[in-house]
N, C-alpha and C positions, 0 to 999 in steps of 0.2 A: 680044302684044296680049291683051288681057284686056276681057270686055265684064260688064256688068251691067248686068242688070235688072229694075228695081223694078214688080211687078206680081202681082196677086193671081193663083194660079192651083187649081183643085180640081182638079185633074187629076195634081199630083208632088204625092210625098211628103216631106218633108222629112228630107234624110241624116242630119238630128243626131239628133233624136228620132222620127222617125216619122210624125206630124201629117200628115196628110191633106190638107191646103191649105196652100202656101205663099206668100211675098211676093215672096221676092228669087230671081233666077236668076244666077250667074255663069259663063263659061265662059273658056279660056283658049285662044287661037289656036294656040300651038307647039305645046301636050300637047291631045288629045285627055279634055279633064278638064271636065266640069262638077258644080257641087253647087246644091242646091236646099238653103232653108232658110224657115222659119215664123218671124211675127215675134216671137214668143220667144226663139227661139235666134239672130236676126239682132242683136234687142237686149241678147243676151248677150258675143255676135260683138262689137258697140261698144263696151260696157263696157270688154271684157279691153282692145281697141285703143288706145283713151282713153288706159287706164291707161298701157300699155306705152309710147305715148308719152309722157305725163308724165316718166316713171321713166328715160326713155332722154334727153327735155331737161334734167333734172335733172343727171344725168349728166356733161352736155357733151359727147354724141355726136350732137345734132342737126345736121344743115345744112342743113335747112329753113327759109325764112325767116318761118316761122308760129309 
């Protein structure tokens, strides 16, 4: 299980860069793992995603129906 959530926080620091306040929180139910990120690096996070997905339906390794 895996949670996110979207919410401004000044309290975590963001694990990619540093940044003092972040947006997003994720954690994951089986691994004791969470990462914080600032919406810099969250909108960096989308970016690469976007991409990867493009490059992966391109492909014809999707089977999503999106």
């Amino acid at each position: 299980m895996m949670f996110i959530h979207f919410d401004s926080s000044d309290g975590e620091e963001c694990d990619n860069c540093g940044t003092p306040h972040t947006i997003m929180h994720m954690s994951t139910g089986h691994r004791d793992r969470s990462v914080n990120l600032c919406l810099g690096c969250l909108s960096a996070l989308v970016q690469v995603l976007g991409h990867a997905s493009k490059k992966l339906r391109l492909e014809g390794n999707s089977k999503s129906p999106y």
